[in-house]
C-alpha positions in Angstrom: 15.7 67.5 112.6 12.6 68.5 110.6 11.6 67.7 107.2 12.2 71.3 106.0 15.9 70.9 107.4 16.5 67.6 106.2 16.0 69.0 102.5 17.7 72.3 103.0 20.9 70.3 104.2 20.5 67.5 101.2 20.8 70.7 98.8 23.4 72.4 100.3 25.5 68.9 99.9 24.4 68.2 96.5 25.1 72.2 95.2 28.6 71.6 96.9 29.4 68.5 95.5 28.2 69.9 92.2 30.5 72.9 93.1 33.4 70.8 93.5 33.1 69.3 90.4 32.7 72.3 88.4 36.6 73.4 90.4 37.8 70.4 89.0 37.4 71.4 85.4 34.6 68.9 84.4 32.0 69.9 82.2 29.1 67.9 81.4 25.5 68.2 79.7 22.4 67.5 82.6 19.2 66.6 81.6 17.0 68.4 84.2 13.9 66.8 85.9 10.5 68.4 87.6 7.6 67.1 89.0 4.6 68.9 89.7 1.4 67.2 92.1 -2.4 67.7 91.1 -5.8 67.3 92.6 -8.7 65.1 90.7 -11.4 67.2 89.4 -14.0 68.9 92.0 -11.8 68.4 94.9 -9.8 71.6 94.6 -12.5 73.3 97.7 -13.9 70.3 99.8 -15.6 70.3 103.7 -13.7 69.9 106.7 -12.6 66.5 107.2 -13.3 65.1 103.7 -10.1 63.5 102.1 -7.8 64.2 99.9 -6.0 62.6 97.0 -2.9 64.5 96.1 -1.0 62.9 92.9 3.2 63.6 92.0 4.3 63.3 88.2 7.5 63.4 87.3 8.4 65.2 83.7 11.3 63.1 82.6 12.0 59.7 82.4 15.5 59.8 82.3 16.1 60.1 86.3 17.2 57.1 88.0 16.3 56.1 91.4 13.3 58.7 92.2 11.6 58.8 95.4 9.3 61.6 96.6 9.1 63.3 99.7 5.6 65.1 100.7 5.3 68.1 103.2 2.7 69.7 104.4 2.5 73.0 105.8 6.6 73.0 105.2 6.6 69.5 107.4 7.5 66.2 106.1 4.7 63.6 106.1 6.7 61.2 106.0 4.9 59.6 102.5 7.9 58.8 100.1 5.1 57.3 97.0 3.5 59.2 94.1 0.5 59.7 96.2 -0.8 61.8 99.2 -3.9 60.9 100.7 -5.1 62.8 104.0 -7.8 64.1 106.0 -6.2 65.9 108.3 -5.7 69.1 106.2 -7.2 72.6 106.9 -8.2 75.4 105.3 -4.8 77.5 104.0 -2.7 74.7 104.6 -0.3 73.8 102.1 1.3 70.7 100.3 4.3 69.9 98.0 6.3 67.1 97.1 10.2 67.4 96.6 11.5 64.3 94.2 15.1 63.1 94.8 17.2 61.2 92.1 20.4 60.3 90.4 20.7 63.0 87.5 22.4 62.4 83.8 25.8 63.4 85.6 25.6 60.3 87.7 24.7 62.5 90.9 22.1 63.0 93.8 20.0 66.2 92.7 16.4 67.0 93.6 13.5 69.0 92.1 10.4 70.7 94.4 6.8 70.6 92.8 4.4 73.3 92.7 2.7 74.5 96.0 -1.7 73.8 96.3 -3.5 75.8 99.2 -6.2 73.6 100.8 -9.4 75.5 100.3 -12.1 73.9 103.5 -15.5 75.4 103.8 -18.6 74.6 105.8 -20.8 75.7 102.9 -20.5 74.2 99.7 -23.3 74.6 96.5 -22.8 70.9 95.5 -22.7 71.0 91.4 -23.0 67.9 89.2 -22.1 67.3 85.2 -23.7 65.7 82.7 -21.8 63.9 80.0 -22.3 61.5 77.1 -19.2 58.8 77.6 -20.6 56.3 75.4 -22.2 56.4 71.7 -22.2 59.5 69.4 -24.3 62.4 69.2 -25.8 63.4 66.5 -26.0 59.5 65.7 -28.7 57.6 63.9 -31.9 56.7 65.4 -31.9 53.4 67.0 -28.1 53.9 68.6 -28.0 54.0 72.7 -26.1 56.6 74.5 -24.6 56.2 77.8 -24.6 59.2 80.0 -22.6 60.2 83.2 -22.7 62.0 85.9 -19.5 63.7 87.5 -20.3 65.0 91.1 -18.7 68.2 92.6 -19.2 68.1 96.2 -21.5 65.2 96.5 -20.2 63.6 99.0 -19.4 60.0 100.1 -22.4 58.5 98.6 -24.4 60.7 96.1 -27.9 59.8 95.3 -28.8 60.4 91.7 -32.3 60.8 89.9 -32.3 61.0 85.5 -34.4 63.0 83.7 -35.5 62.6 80.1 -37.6 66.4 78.6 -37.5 67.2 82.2 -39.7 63.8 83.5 -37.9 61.1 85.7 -37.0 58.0 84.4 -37.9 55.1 87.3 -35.0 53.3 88.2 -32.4 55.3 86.7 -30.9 56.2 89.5 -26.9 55.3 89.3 -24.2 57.6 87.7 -24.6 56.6 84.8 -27.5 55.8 82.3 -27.8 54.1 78.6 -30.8 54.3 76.9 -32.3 54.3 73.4 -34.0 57.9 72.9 -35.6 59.7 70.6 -34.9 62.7 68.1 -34.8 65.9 70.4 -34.9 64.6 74.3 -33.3 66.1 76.6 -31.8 63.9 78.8 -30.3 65.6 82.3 -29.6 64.5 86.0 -30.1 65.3 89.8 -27.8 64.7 92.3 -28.2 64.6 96.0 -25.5 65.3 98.2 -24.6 63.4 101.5 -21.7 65.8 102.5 -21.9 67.5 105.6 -20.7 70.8 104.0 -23.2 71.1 101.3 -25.4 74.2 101.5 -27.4 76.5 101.2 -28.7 73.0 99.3 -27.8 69.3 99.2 -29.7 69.5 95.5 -27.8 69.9 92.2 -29.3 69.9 88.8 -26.6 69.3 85.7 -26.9 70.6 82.9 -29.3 69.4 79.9 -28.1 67.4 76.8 -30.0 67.1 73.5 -30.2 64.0 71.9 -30.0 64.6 68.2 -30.8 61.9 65.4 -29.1 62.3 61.8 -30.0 60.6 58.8 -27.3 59.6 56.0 -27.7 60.0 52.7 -24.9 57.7 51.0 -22.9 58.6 48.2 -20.8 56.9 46.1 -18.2 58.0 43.1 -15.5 55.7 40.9 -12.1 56.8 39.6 -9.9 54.7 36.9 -6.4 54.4 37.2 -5.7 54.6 33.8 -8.1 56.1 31.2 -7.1 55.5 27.7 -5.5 52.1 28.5 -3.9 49.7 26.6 -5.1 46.2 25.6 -5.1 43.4 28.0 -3.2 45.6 31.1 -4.5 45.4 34.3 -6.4 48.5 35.3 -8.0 49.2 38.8 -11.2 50.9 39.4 -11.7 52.6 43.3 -14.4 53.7 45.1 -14.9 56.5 47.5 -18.4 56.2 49.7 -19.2 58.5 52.2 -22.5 58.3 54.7 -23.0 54.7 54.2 -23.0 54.0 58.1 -22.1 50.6 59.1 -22.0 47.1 56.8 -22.5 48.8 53.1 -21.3 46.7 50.3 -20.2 47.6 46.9 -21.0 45.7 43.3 -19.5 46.3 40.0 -20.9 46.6 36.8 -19.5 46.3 33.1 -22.0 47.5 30.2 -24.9 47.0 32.9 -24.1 43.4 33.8 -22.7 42.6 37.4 -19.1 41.2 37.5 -19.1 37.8 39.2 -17.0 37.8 42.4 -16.6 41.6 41.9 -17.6 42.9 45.7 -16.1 45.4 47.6 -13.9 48.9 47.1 -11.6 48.0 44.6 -12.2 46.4 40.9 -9.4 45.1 39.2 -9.6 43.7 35.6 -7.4 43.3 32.4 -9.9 41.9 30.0 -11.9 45.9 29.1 -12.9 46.8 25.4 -12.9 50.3 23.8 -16.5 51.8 24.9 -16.9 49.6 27.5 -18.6 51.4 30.3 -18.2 50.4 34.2 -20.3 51.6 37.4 -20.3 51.0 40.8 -23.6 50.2 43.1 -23.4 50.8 46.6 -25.8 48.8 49.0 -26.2 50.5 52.9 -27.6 48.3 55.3 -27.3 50.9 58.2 -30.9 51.8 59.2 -29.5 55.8 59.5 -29.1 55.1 55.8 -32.2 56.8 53.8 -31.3 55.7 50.3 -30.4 51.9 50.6 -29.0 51.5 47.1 -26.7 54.4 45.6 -25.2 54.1 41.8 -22.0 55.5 41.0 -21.3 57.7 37.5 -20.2 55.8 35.2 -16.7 56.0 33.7 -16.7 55.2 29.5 -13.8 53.5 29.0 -10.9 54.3 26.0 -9.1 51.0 25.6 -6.4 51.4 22.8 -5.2 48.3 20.6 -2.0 46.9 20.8 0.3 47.4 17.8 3.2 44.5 16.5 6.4 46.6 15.5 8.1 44.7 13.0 11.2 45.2 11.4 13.3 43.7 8.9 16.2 44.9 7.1 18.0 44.2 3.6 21.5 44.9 1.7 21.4 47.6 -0.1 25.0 48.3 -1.7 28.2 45.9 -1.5 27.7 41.9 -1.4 27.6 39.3 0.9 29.1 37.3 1.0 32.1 39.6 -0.2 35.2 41.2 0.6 36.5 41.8 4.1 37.3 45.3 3.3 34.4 45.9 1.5 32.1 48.5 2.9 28.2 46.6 2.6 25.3 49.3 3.3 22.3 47.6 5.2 18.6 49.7 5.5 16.6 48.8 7.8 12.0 49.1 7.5 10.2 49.1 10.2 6.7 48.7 10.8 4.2 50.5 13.8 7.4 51.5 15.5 5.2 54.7 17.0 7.3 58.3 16.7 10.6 58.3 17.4 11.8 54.9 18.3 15.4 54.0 19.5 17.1 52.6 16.5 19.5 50.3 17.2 22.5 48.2 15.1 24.2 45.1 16.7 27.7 43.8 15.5 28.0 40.3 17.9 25.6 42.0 20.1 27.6 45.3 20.9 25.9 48.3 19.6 27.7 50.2 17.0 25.2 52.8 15.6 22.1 54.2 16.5 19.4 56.7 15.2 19.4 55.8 11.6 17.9 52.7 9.5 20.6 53.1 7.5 23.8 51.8 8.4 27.2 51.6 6.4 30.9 50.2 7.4 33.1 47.2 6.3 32.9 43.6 8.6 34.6 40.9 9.8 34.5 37.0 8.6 31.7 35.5 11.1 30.3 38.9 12.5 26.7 38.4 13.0 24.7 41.5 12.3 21.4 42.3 14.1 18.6 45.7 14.4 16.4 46.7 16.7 13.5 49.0 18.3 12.4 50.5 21.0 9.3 51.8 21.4 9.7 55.2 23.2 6.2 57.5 22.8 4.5 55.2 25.5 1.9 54.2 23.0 0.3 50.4 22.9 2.8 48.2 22.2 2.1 43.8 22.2 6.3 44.1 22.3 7.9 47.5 23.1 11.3 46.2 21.8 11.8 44.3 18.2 15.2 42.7 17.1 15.5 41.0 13.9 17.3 37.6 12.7 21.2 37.9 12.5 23.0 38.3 9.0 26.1 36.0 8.9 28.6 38.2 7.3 31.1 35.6 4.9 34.1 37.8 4.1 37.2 36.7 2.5 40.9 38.8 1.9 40.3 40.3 -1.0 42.4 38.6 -3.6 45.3 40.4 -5.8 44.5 41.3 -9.4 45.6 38.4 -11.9 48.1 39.0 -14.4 47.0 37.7 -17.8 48.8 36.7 -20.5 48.5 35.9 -24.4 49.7 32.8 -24.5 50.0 31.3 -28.3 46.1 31.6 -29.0 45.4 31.0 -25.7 44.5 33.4 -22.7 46.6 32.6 -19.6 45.8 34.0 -15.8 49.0 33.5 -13.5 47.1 32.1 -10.6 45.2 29.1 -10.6 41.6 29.3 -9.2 38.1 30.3 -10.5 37.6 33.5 -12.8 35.2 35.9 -14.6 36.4 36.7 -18.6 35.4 40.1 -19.6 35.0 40.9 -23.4 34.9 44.4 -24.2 33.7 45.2 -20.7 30.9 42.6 -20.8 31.1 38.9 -19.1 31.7 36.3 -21.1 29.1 33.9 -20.0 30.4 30.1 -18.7 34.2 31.4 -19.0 35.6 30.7 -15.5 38.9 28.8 -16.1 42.5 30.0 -15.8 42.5 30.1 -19.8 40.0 31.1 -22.1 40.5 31.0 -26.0 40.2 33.9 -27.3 37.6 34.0 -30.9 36.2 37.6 -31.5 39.1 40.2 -32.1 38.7 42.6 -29.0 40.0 43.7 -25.2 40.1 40.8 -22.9 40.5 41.1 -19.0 39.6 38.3 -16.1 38.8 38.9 -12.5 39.3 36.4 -10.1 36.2 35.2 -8.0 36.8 33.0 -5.1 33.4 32.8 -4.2 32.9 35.4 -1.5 35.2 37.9 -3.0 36.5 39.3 -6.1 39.4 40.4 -7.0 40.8 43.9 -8.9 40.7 43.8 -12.9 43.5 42.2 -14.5 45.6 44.1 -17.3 43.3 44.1 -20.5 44.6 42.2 -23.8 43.8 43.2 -27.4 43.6 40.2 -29.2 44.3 40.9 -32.9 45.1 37.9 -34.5 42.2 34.6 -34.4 43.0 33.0 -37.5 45.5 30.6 -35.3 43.9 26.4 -35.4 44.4 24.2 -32.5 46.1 21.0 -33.4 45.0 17.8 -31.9 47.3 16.5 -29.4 43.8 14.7 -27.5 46.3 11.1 -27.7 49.1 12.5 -26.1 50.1 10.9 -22.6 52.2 13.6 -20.1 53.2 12.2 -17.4 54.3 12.4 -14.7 52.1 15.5 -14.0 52.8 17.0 -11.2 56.3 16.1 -12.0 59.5 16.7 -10.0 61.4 17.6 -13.4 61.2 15.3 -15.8 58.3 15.3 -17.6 57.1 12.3 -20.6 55.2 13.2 -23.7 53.6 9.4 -25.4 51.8 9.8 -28.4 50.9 6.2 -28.0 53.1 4.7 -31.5 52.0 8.0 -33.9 54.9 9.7 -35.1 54.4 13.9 -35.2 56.5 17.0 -35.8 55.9 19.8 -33.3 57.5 22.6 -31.6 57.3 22.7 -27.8 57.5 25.9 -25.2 56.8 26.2 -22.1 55.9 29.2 -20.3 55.3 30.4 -16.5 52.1 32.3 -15.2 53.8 35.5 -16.7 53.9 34.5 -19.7 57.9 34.0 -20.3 59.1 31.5 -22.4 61.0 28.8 -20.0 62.2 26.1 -21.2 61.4 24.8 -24.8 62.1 21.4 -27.5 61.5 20.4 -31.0 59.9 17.1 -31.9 60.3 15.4 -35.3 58.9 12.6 -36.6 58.9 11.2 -33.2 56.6 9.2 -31.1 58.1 10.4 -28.0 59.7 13.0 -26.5 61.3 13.9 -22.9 61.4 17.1 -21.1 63.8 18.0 -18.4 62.5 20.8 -16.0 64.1 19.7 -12.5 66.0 23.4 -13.4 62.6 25.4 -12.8 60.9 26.2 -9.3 57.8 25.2 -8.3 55.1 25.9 -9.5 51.8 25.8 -12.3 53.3 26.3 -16.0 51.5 26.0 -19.8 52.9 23.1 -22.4 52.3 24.7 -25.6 52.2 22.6 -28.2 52.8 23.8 -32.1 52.8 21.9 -35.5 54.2 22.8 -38.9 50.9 24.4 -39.9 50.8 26.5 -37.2 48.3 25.1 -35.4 48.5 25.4 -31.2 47.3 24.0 -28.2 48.0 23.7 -24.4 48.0 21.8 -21.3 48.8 22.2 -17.7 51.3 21.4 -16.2 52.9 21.2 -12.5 56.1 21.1 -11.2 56.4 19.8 -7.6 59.6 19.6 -5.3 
């Protein structure tokens, strides 16, 4: 069986295979694969007998198991590599390569490559090319160049003879040649072919290359991150050079005086003033280089100082300490807190107002109260957020009104504890008992303070009559006081005549005795309830005076 049979049978098996499977209702995505064969450059029309490399590449990766199959003139070759090497080829003749592998489906498929026609002739115009493969051109003067020859038709063994403005260079004869040259030469090659086909000539002459030489002119420019920038940040300074050819280093400057350890592209400092001006020098050490030493423009820089918000804030209506359901009125003053700072007010930490630097409400025994701002116009800032000391609210329940009562000649409040005596709307100064005694005809109230808090006005008293004397009972002994109901009056062996009431905090006559000519006297109260009560004691000339008392059960 022939090659060209072989592969026409291997398709007809893999299309009805594939046939089958497509009966059986099974549908699946392929990836398809090619390959396609080339010839290396200039061998495309060779001599009789000259050999030939012929090279398969496959398109896709994906393929498992590939194996290639060469054929020429429709026969196989029997080669089953990448690679077709033969002399044995005529002119017309013609070779492919069919590739065999394991598709994306899992099954044997094949692709064919493209078809090349063998071109042989008995007369061939060798040609040669000329190209730079190593260095640059233009370069600088002083850089070697390597150049190479690529023979068409040159045979087995080419000889080759470089020129240089059209005169040979001895000893550069090899496919290649480096040298050092000069602005403007022309550097080209001869070849001379050894294969038997070449003619009318076995001469070539490439073609010619200049050899140009450029000079740099370095340049170098600076750019700030930040210009205005605040106090003390960190800003960084970069520099752009162009032409500087090979090894150039850069130096910065501040106000004309080089920054120690400050070398290279980058400049980074945090320690700039306002008007503080910063360059950059570049130094090339390329020889294409013609200006050695290149200064940058300068960049003047705007350094803004920091400001210190403060704030501190003050009670401006109610008291504190005070009553727990009090309302107290706090304002806030604040200090190079830029435009439009957050304004913040803290209760225990948890934000409960913002926007104003006023702030009103009633608090809580313990709550601690606390302000602060934010910076927000992105100005300069040594803290962009400032929050003051806490306040220590003290509240206590506000305490109920007093009743007062006229008791004798004596003012009586029905609660005990500390209190503020009002005369016709004005304090009495130093009065801050339960009683007061009464000595300018007028309205009396009290108001109870407990320290924190004060209470409502009492009722208000008009006291009419002052003309009342107190009558000493400074010897008298009471006792037991706080009694459980039987209370002891001792007016230690003097004999006196008195009248005795005693009345509750509102003022209501509870229990009451008469004393005469009597040293002492007992009173039996175990019929009242607990509680603070007035003794009042009153003598024949109508002189009073009282005591507390306390009944305890």
């Amino acid at each position: 069986m022939t090659g060209l049979n072989y592969a026409i049978m291997i398709r007809k098996i893999t299309l009805l295979f594939l046939l089958c499977i497509g009966l059986g209702g099974i549908v699946s995505a392929q990836t398809e694969d090619s390959v396609r064969i080339y010839l290396p450059y200039g061998s495309d029309t060779t001599c009789p007998g000259v050999q030939l490399d012929f090279v398969a590449i496959e398109s896709n990766d994906t393929a498992i198991g590939s194996t290639f199959r060469w054929f020429a003139n429709d026969v196989f070759t029997g080669v089953t590599i990448d690679t077709f090497h033969t002399t044995a080829l005529n002119d017309g003749d013609s070779v492919y390569c069919w590739l065999y592998f394991i598709n994306s489906l899992g099954l044997l498929d094949s692709a064919k490559s493209n078809t090349i026609i063998v071109y042989r002739s008995s007369a061939i115009m060798p040609r040669v090319l000329n190209s730079i493969t190593s260095g640059t051109n233009p370069d600088c003067p002083g850089s070697p160049l390597t150049f190479t020859a690529y023979p068409v038709n040159g045979g087995t063994a080419p000889l080759y003879q470089w020129y240089v403005d059209n005169v040979p260079v001895i000893g550069a004869d090899s496919a290649t040649f480096t040298d050092i040259f000069n602005d403007g030469d022309t550097v080209s090659v001869m070849m001379v072919s050894n294969s038997v086909c070449a003619s009318p000539t076995d001469t070539a002459y490439s073609n010619g290359i200049e050899v140009i030489h450029d000079s740099l002119t370095a340049s170098l420019s600076i750019s700030a991150l930040f210009n205005p920038i605040c106090s003390r940040d960190t800003n960084t300074f970069s520099a752009l050079v162009t032409d500087a050819g090979l090894g150039s280093v850069i130096y910065w400057y501040v106000n004309g005086v080089s920054v120690p350890g400050a070398i290279g592209p980058a400049f980074i400092t945090d320690s700039l003033s306002n008007g503080d001006i910063v360059y950059g020098m570049l130094v090339a050490t390329d020889a294409c280089v013609i200006n050695d030493t290149t200064i940058s423009t300068a960049i003047t820089m705007t350094v803004i100082p920091n400001l210190n918000p403060s704030v501190s804030i003050a009670l401006t209506n109610g008291a504190n300490p005070g009553c727990i359901d009090s309302a107290i009125t706090f304002t806030a003053t604040i200090a190079d807190g830029g435009v439009t700072p957050d304004l913040i007010w803290l209760i225990n930490d948890t934000v409960v107002a913002t926007g104003s630097n006023i702030h009103t409400q009633a608090y809580q025994n313990g709550d601690l109260l606390t302000f602060r701002v934010r910076t927000t116009d992105g100005g300069c800032y040594l803290n962009d957020s400032v929050t003051t000391a806490s306040v220590l609210m003290i509240r206590d329940s506000t305490p109920v009104a007093p009743l007062v009562s006229l008791i004798d000649n004596i003012l009586v409040a029905n609660t005990a504890g500390v209190y503020i005596w009002y005369f016709n709307g004005a304090i009495i100064p130093g009065a801050n008992a339960q009683t007061y005694h009464p000595t300018t005809m007028g309205y009396y109230y009290a108001i109870r303070d407990t320290g924190n808090c004060q209470s409502l006005a009492s009722n208000t008293i008009f006291v009419a009559l002052l003309d009342i004397k107190n009558v000493s009972v400074g010897e008298v002994s009471i006792f037991p006081n706080p009694t459980n109901g039987v209370l002891n009056l001792d007016w230690n062996g003097s004999n006196v005549s008195a009248y005795i009431a005693v009345y509750n905090m509102l003022g209501q006559t509870v229990a009451q005795k008469e004393v005469v000519n009597a040293s002492k006297a007992t009173l039996d109260l175990s019929e009242l309830p607990a509680g603070n009560y007035t003794l009042s004691f009153r003598d024949k000339e109508g002189g009073v005076t009282n005591k507390k008392i306390q009944i305890s059960k």
